[in-house]
C-alpha positions as CSV (number, residue, x, y, z in Angstrom):
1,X,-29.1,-10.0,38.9
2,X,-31.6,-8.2,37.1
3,X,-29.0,-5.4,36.5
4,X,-27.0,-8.1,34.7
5,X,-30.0,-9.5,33.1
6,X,-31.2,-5.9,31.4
7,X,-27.2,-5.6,30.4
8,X,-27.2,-8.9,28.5
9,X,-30.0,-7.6,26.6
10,X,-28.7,-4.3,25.7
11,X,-25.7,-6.0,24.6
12,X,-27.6,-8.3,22.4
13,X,-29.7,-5.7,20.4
14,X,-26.7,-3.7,20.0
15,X,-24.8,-6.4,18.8
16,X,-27.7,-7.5,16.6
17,X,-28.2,-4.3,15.0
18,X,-24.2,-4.2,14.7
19,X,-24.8,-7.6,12.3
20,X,-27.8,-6.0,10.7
21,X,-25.9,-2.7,9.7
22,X,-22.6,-4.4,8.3
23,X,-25.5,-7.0,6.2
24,X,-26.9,-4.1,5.2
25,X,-23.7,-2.6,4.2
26,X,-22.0,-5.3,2.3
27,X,-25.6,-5.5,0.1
28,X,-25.3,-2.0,-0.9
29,X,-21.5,-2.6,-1.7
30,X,-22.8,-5.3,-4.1
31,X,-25.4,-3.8,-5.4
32,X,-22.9,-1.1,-6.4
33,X,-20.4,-3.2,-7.7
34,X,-23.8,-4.8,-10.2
35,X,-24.1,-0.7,-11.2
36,X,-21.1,-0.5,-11.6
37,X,-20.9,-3.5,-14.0
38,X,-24.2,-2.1,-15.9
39,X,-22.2,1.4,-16.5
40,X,-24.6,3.3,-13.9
41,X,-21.6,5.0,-12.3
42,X,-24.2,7.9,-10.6
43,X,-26.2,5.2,-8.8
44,X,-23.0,3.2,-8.0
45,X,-21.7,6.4,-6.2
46,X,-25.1,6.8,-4.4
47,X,-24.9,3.3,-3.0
48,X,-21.8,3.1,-1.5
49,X,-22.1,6.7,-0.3
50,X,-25.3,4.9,1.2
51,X,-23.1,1.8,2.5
52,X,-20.6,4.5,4.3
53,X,-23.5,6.4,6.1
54,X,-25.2,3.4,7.3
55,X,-21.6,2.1,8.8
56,X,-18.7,4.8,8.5
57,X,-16.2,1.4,8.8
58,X,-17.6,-0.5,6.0
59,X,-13.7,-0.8,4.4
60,X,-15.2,-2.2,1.0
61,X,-17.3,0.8,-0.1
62,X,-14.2,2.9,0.9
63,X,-12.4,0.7,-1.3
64,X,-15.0,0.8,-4.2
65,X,-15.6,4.5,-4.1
66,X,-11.9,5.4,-4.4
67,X,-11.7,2.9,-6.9
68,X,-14.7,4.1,-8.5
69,X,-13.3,7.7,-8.6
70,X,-10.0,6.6,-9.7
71,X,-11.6,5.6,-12.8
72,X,-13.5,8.6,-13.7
73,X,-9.8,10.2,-13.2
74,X,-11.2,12.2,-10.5
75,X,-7.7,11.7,-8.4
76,X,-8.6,14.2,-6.0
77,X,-11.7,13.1,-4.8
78,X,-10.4,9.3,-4.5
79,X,-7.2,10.7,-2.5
80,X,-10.1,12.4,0.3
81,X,-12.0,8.9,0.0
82,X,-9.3,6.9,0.9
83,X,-7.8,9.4,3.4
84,X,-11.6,9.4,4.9
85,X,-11.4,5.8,5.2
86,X,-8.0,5.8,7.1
87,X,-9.7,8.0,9.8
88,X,-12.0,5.7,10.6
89,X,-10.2,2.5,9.6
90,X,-7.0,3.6,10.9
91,X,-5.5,-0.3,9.6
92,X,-6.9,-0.3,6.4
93,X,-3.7,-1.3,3.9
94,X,-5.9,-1.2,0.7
95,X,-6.4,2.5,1.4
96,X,-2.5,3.4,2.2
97,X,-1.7,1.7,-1.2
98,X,-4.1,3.1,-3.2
99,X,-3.7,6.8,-1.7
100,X,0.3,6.3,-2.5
101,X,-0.8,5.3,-6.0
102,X,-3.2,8.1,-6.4
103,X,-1.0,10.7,-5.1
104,X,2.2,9.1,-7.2
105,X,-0.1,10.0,-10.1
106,X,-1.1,13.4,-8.7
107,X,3.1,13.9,-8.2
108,X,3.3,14.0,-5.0
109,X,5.8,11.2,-5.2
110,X,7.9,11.7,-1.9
111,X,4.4,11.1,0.0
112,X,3.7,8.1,-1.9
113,X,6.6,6.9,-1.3
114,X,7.1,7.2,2.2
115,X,3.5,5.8,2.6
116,X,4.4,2.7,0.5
117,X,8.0,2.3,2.9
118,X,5.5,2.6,6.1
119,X,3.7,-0.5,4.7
120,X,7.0,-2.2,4.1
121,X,7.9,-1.6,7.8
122,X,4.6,-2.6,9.1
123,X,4.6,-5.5,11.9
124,X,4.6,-8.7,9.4
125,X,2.2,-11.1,9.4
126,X,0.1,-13.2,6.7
127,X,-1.9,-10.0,5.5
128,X,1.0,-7.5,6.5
129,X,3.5,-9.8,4.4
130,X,1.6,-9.4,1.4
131,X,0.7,-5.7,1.9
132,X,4.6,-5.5,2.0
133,X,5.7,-7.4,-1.1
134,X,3.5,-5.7,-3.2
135,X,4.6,-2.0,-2.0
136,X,8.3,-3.3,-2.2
137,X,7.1,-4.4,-5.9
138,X,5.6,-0.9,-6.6
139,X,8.3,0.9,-4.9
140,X,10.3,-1.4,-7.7
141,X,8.7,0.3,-10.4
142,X,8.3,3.6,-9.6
143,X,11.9,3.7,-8.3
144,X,12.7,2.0,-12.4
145,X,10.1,4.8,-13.9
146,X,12.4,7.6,-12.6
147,X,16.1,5.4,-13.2
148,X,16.9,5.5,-9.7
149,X,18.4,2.1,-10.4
150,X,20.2,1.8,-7.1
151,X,16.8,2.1,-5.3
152,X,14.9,-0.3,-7.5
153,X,18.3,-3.2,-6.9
154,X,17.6,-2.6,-3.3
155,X,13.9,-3.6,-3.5
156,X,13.9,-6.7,-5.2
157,X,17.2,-7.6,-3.1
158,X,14.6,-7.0,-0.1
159,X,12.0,-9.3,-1.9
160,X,14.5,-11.6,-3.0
161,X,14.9,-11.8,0.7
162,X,11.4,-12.3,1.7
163,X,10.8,-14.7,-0.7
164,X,13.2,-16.8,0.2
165,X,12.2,-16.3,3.7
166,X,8.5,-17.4,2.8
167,X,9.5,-20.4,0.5
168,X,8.3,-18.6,-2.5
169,X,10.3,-20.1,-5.5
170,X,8.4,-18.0,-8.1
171,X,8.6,-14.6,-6.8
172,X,12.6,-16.0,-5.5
173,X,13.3,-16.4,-9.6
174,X,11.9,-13.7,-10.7
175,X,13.9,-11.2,-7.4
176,X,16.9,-13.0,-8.7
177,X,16.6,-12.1,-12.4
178,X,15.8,-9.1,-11.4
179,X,18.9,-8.6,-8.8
180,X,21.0,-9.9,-11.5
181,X,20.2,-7.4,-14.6
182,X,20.1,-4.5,-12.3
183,X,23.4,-5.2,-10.4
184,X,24.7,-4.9,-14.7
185,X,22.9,-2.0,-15.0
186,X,24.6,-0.6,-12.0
187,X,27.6,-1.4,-11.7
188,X,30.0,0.7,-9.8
189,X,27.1,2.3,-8.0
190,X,26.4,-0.6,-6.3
191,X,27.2,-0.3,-3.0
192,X,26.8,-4.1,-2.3
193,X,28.9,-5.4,-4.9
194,X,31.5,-2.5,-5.1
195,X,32.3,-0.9,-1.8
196,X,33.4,2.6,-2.0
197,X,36.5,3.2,-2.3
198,X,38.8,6.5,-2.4
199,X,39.8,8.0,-6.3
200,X,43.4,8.7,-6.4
201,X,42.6,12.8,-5.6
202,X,40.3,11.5,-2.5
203,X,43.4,9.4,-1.7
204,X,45.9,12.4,-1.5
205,X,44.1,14.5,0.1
206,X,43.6,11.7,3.2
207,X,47.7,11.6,3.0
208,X,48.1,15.0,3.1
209,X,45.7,15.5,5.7
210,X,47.1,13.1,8.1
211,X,51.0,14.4,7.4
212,X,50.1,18.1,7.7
């Protein structure tokens, strides 16, 4: 009993000063976020460098230092941020998007992309839905930016998809204009609308193959 007893208590203090460190932490974050706000970007690092020290999980000063760095176009150092932050917040979906955005922007587009299509294919649920729809959304653009117009029809045919899954009439208009102008743009390329078929040359070769 009184091994029980002393355990219960070690258990509460820890999980006291647990509640007292992530208190602690989320007053830093918004006292950097008033720094911030007042243009003191040096003591805005310094606090949520302070917030991450105190608790190396605190996801919002992650999130604002990356953002922070972003900002001052220092791409490099907000990639390592948000890369920190997935070591120690391995489910942190903020910091995959943002890192895929920051490395886009760095040109390392096949890793952006492929870390955007990881959140697509994440288990879905409330949080993981919305994580998706707005990857499939940037996916959309980038995919546009570099007229890889097949690619950008496939994701809004996928959010078209989802939001008709979800019930979501606004985003389910705007997937469907979108489907629509893209399928003109298109055309032939579409592999939905226009299944593949053989050019006459394509054609005689197939004869010739199977008669030879």
């Amino acid at each position: 009993m009184r091994i029980l007893a002393a355990l219960t208590v070690v258990l509460l203090v820890v999980l006291r000063a647990a509640t007292a460190r992530a208190s602690s932490c989320d007053e830093l974050v918004r006292s950097a976020h008033a720094q911030e706000a007042s243009g003191e970007v040096d003591r805005a690092l310094r606090l949520y460098t302070d917030a991450i020290t105190l608790d190396p999980t605190c996801s919002a000063a992650y999130l604002g230092l990356g953002a922070l760095r972003e900002r001052s176009l220092d791409l490099r150092e907000a990639e390592r941020v948000y890369s920190i932050a997935l070591e120690h917040v391995p489910t942190l979906a903020d910091a995959h998007a943002r890192r895929a955005g920051v490395r886009f922007r760095l040109g390392f587009h096949e890793d952006a992309v492929a870390e955007l299509r990881a959140l697509v294919d994440a288990p879905q649920g409330d949080d993981a839905l919305r994580h998706a729809t707005a990857a499939l959304r940037q996916l959309a653009t980038w995919y546009g930016e570099e007229r890889q117009l097949p690619a950008q029809l496939a994701c809004w045919r996928r959010l078209l998809a989802t939001a008709e899954k979800v019930a979501d009439e606004p985003l389910a208009r705007e997937a469907k204009n979108m489907v629509r102008a893209l399928q003109l743009l298109v055309g032939p390329a579409d592999p939905v609308t226009q299944p593949i078929r053989p050019t006459p040359l394509r054609a005689l070769v197939a004869r010739t193959a199977t008669t030879s």
